[in-house]
C-alpha positions in Angstrom: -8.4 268.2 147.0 -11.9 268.0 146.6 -12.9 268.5 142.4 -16.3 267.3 142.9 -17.7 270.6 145.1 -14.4 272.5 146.3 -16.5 274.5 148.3 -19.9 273.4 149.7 -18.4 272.1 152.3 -19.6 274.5 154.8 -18.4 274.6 158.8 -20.8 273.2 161.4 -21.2 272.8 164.7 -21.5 269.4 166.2 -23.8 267.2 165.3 -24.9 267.4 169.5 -25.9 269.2 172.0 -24.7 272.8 172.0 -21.6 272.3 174.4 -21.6 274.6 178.0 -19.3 276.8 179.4 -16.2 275.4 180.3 -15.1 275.6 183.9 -11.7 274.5 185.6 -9.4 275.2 188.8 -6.1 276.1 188.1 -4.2 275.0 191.0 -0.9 277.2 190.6 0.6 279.7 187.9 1.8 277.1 185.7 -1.4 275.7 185.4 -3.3 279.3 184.2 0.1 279.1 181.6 -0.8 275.4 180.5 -4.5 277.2 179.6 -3.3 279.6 177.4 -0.9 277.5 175.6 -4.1 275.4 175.2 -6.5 278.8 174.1 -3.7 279.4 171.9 -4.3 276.2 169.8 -7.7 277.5 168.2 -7.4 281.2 168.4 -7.8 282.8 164.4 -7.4 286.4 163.0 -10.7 288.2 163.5 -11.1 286.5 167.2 -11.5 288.8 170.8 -10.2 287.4 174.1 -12.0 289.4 176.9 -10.4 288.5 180.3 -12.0 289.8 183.0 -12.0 289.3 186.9 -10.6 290.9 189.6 -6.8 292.4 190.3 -4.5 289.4 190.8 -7.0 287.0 189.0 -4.3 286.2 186.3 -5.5 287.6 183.3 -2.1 289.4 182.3 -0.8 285.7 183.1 -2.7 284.3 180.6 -2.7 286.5 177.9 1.2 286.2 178.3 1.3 282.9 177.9 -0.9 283.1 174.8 0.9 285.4 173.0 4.3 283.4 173.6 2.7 280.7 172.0 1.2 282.8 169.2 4.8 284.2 168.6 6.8 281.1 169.2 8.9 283.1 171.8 8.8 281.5 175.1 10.6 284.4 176.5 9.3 287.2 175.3 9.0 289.9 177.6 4.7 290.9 177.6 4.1 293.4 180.0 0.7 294.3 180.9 -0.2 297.7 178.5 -1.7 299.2 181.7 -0.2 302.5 180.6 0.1 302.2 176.9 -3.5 300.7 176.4 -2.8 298.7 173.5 0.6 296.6 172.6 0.8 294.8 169.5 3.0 292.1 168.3 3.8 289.8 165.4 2.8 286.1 165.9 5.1 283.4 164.0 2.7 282.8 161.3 2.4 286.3 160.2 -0.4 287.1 161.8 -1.2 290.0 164.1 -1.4 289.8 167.8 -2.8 292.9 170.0 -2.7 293.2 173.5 -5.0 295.9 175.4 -6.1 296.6 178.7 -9.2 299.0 178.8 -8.8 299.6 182.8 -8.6 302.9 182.2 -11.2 303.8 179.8 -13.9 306.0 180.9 -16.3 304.9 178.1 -16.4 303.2 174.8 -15.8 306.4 172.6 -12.1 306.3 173.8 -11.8 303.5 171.8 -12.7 305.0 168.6 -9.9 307.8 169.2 -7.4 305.2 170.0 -8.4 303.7 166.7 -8.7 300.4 168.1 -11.2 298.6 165.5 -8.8 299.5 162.7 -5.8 297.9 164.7 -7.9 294.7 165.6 -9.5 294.4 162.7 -7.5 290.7 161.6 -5.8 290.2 164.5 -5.9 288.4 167.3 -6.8 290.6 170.4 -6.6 290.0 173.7 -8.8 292.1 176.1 -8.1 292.9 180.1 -11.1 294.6 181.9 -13.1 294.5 178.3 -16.0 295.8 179.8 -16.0 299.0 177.8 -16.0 297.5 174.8 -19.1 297.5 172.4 -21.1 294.4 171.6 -19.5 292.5 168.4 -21.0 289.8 166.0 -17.9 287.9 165.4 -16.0 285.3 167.6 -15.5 286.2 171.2 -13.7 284.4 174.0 -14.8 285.0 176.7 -12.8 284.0 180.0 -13.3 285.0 183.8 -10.4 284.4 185.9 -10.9 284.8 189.6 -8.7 283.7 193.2 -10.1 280.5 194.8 -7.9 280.0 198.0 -10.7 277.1 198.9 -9.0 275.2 196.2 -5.7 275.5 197.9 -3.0 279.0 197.8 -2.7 280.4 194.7 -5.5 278.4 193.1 -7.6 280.4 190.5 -11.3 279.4 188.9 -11.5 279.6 185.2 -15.0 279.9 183.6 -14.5 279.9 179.9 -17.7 280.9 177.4 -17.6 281.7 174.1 -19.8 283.4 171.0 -19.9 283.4 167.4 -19.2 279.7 166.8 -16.3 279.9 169.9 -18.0 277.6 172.5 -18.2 274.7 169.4 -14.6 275.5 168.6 -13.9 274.9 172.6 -15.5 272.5 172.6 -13.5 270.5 169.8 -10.6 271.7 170.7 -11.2 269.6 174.1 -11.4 266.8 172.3 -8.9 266.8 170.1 -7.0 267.3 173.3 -8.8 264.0 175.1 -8.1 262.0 172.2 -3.8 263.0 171.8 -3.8 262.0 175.3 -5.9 259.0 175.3 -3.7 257.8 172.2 -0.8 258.8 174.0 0.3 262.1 170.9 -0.3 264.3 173.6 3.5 265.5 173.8 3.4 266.0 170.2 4.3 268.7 168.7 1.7 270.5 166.0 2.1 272.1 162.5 -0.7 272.8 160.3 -0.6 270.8 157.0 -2.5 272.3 153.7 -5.7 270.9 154.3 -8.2 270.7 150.9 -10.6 272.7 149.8 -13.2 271.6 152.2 -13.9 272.4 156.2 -11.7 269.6 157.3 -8.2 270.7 158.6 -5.0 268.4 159.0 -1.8 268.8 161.7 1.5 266.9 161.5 2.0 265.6 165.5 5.7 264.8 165.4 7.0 263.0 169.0 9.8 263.7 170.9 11.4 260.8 169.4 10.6 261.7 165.6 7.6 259.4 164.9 4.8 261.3 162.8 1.1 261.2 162.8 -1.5 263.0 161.2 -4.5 264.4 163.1 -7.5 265.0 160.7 -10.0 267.8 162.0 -13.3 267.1 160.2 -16.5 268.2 162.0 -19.8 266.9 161.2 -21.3 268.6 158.6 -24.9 269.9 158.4 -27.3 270.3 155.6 -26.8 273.5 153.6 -30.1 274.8 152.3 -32.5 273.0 149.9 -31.4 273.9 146.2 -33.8 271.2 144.4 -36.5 269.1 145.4 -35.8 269.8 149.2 -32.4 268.8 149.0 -29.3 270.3 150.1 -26.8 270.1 147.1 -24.8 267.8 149.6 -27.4 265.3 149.6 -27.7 265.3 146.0 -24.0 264.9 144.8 -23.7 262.4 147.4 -20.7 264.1 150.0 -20.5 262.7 153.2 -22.1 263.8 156.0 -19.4 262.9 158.8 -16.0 260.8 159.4 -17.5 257.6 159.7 -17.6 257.9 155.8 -13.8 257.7 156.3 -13.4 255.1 158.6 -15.2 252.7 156.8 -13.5 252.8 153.5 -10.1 253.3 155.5 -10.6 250.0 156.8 -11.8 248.4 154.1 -9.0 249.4 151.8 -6.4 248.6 153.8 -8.7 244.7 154.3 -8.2 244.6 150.5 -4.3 244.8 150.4 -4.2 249.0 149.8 -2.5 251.5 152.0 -4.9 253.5 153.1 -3.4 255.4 156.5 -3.9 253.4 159.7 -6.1 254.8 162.3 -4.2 255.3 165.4 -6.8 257.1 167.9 -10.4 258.4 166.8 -13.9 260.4 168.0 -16.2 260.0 165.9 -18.6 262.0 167.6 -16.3 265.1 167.0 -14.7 264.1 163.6 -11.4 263.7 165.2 -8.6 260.9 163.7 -5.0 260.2 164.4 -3.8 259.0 161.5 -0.6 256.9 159.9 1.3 260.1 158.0 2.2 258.2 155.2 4.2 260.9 153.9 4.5 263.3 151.1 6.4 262.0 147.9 4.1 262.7 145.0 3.8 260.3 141.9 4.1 263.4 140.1 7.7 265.6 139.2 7.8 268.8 137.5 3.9 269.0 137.1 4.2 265.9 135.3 3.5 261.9 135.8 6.1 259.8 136.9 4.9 257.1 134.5 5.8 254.0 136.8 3.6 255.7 139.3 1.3 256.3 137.6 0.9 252.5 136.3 1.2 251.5 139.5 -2.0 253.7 140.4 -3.7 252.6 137.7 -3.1 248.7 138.3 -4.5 249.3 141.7 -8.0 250.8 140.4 -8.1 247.8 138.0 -7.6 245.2 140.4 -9.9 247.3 143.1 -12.5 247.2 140.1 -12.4 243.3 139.9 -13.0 242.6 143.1 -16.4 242.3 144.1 -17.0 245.0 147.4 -20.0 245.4 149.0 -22.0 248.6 149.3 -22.0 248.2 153.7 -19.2 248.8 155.9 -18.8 248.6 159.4 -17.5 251.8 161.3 -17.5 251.1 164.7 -19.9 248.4 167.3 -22.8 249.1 166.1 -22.5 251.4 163.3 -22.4 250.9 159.8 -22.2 253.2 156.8 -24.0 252.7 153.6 -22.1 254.0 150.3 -24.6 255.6 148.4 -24.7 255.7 144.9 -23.3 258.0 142.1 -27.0 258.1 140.3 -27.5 259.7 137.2 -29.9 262.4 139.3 -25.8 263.2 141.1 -24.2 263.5 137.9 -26.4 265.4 136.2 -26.8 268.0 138.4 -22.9 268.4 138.7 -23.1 269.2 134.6 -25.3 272.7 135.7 -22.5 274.5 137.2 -21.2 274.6 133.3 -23.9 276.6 131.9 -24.2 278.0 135.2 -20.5 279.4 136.1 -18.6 279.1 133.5 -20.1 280.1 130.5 -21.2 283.3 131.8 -18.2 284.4 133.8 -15.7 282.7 131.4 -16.8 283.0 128.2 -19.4 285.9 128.7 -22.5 283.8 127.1 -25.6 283.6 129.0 -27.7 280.4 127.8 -31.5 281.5 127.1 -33.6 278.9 128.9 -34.1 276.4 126.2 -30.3 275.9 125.5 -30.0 274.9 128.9 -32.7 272.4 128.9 -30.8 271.1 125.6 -27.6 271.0 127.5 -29.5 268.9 130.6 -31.2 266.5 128.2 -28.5 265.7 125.6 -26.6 264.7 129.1 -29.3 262.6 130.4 -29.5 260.8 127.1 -25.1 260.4 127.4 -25.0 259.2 131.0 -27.1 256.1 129.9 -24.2 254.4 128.8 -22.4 255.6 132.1 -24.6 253.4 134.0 -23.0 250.1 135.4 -23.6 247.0 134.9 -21.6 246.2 138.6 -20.8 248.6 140.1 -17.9 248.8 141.8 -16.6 251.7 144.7 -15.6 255.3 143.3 -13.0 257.3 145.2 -14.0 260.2 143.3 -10.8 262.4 144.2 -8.4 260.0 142.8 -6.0 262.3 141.7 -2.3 263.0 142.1 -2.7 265.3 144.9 -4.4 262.4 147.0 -2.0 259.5 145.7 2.0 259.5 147.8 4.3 257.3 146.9 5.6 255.0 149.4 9.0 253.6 148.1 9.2 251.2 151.0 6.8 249.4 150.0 6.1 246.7 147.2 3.9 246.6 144.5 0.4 247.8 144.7 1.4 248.9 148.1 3.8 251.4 146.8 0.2 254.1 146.0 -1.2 255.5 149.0 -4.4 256.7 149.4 -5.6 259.7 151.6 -8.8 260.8 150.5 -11.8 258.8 150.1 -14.8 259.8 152.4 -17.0 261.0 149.8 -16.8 257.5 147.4 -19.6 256.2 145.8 -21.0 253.3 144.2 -20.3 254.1 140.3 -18.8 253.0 137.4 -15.3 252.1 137.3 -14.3 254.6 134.2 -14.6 257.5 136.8 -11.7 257.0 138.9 -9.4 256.0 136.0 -10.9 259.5 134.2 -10.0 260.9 137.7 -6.4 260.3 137.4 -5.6 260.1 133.3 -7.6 263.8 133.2 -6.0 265.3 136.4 -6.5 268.9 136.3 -3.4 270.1 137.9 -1.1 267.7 135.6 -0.1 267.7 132.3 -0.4 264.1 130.3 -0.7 263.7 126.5 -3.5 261.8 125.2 -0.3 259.3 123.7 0.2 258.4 128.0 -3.3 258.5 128.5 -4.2 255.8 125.8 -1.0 253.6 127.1 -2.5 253.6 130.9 -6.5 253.1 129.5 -4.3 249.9 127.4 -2.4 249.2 130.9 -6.1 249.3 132.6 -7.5 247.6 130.0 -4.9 244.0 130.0 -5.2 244.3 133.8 -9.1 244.0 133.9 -9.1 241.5 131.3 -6.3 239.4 133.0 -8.5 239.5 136.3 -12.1 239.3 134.9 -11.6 237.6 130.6 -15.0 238.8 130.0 -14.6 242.2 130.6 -16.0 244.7 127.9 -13.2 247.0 126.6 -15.4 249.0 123.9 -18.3 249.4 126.8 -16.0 250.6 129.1 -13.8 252.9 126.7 -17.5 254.7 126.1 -18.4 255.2 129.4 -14.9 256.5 130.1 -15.2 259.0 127.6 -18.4 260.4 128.9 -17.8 260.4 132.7 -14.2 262.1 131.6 -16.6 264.7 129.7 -18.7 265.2 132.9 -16.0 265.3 135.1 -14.9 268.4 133.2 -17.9 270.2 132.7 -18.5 269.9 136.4 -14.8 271.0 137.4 -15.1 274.2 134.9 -18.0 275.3 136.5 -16.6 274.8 140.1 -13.3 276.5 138.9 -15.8 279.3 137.5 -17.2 279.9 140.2 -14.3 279.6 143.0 -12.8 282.9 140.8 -16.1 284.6 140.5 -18.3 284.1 143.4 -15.5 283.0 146.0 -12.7 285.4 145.1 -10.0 282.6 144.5 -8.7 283.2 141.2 -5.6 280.6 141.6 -7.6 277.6 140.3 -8.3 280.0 136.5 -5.1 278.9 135.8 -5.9 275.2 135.2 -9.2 276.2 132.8 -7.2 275.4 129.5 -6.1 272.2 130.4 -9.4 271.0 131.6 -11.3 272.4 128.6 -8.8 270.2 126.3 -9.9 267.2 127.9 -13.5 268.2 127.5 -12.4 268.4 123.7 -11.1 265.4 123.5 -13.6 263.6 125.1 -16.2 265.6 122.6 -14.6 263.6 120.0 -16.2 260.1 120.7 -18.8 259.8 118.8 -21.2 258.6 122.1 -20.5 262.2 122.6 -21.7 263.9 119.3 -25.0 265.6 120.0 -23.2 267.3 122.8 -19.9 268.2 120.7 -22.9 270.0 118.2 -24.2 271.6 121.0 -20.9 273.4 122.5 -20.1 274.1 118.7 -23.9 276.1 118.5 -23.7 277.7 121.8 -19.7 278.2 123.5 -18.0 277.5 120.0 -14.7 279.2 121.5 -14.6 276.3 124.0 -13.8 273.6 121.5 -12.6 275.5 118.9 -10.0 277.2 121.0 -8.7 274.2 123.2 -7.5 271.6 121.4 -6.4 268.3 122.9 -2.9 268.7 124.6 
């Protein structure tokens, strides 16, 4: 999951041309069947389906075959509601499905008395002869079915449209299409995975014959608004802008020696990758480290760190991606959404101006010694719910890595902060110190000159930032977001911003949370 903005990464349309309405023949029945199966694939609650054309176009055909799929019932008797106006069902995930055919509605006030907005409200609804219904602002479907016999007997024409983001989402859901069958997945089955917190989305494509992929669903993203400076915050913190991001570090990890998953098909265009599903065994049990794991993940950060990388990567012919760097401009403005968020909504202080500009200059002043002499790539999510363990493997190879588009060039103490301060796990600083020692030997075996006491200060402080960020975003994912879950974590992360408090590199701040959120550090000691 993404810790470093859970949430700015908003859904966009394609980085191209706004796509057209789709048209198709569909030869026979089983073709018009084939459609809705495909429909089916990228239909959400809240979306309309209006199917309109003449009698015999299809459009009860269709909508049966889409709500089969939606229910997992292939047999499932669906006749058209003709006489009942509206039929609803119960799709296999839970979600609501209604069927209505408006044929007989004189006008769009019949609607109101059959209650029908309070019925579709978070469903899925599919509409025959929709013409009566009122004009709506979110997604719509729109699909016109009508007999061809030019094309041949029994052939139908198709013209599928789509508003409120829909044609975009047709558009991709095309391509994902072309690019299972151009990598030969096509007969795979699909199962949504829990994607992170972020607009990407993963599937599980299992073959006929049991062989596993993973397809990874991550549009191009555009610019939010400008929050400083003319900058989107995207821009500032340094997230990626599209998947080439991740197909440049994939490939270079996996040059280096580390399993990174391979990359079986791709679009870049669209965002689209088939990837190696490397599986799901955590290095984690019980909300805990396995602490052979988690050596082994930290011997792989300190050999990645000794290696000298370079800072351009080739994506594709002709395309290369730059890593940009984890400046000081990046991590300070992460430190805001502290004073921002979380004191208010957390610990119900409001800083007065001038505290804040404390706050922002005693961190300027820390994140000097934060700066690296090399540096070297950060993952930035390096974290047990990115890292699966791979028991097939040997050595290093063992830690797999599955999230990486948004690394930077920073200093090496973030990543190994990143895992030793995991929010969702509980360490004690006792482990903690043995891996920083494990890190420590490694480096030093790799790279004799390497500067323990420099590096044990800048872990301290980037740990320290880390957290400050991560209670703001947490802050603000309750308050502003409605997600409450991630509250649950706040007392372990505000221990590790107490313990990092305690270096002395770190005083001046430590006196300013005593002066200002005293509960904070008073109330959250070290675990």
């Amino acid at each position: 999951m993404d810790q470093h903005d859970p949430d700015t990464h908003a859904a966009s349309e394609p980085a191209h041309d706004a796509p057209k309405p789709w048209e198709i023949v569909l030869p026979e029945e089983g073709a018009t069947e084939d459609l809705g199966l495909f429909l089916a694939e990228f239909l959400l609650p809240g979306d309309v389906v209006a199917l309109s054309g003449g009698l015999g176009g299809g459009k009860t055909t269709l909508a049966r075959a889409v709500i089969r799929e939606l229910t997992g019932d292939p047999g499932l008797e669906v006749p058209s509601p003709t006489f009942t106006l509206i039929q609803p069902y119960a799709g296999r995930d839970g979600r609501a499905i209604v069927h209505a055919d408006l044929y007989r509605l004189r006008s769009a006030d019949e609607l109101i008395e059959l209650g029908f907005d309070e019925i579709t409200e978070n469903a899925i609804t599919l509409v025959e002869w929709p013409e009566q219904l009122p004009p709506r602002d979110g997604p719509v479907l729109t699909v016109d079915l009508s007999l061809r016999p030019e094309f041949g007997e029994g052939s139908r024409f198709a013209r599928i449209d789509g508003t409120g983001g829909m044609r975009a989402r047709i558009a991709r859901a095309r391509a994902v299409r072309g690019l299972l069958v151009r990598a030969g997945w096509d007969l795979a089955e699909r199962a949504h995975m829990q994607g992170d917190a972020s607009s990407r989305a993963y599937q599980r494509l299992t073959n006929p014959d049991g062989t596993s992929a993973v397809l990874m669903i991550s549009p191009p993203r555009a610019d939010g608004p400008p929050v400083r400076d003319g900058k989107p915050y995207s821009a500032i913190v340094k997230l990626a802008e599209s998947v080439h991001a991740f197909v440049a570090m994939d490939r270079a990890l996996r040059a280096l020696g580390f399993s990174a998953p391979r990359i079986y098909g791709e679009d870049l265009d669209e965002g689209l990758l088939i990837l190696e599903d490397l599986g799901s065994e955590p290095v984690v049990e019980g909300g805990a480290p396995r602490p052979e794991r988690y050596a082994e993940a930290t011997r792989l950060l300190a050999k990645l760190h000794a290696t000298e990388l370079p800072a351009v990567l080739p994506v594709a012919a002709g395309i290369e991606h730059r890593i940009p760097t984890y400046d000081r401009e990046a991590l300070l403005f992460e430190t805001e959404l502290m004073p921002e968020w979380y004191a208010p909504a957390i610990r119900g202080v409001t800083l007065p101006p001038e505290a804040r500009a404390e706050f922002l200059d005693l961190w300027s002043q820390a994140l000097e010694a934060a700066i690296p002499a090399r540096p070297t790539w950060t993952l930035r999510d390096y974290h047990s719910p990115n890292l699966i363990w791979l028991p097939s493997r040997e050595g290093l190879e063992r830690v797999g890595l599955i999230d990486f588009q948004d690394a930077v060039l920073g200093h090496p103490a973030y990543d190994v902060a990143s895992l030793l301060q995991d929010a969702r796990v509980d360490a004690s600083a006792e482990f903690e110190l043995r891996l920083l020692g494990l890190y420590a030997r490694e480096r030093r075996a790799r790279e004799p000159g390497f500067d323990v006491g420099a590096f044990a200060t800048a872990y301290a402080v980037l740990a320290a930032q880390r957290a400050t960020k991560i209670l703001g975003i947490f802050a603000r994912l309750d308050r502003r977001d409605g997600k409450p879950g991630y509250l649950a974590h706040l007392p372990r992360i505000e221990g590790y911003l107490a313990r990092n408090l305690e270096h002395p590199a770190l005083g001046a701040l430590r006196a300013w949370h005593e002066r200002h959120l005293p509960g904070l550090v008073a109330a959250a000691p070290p675990p």
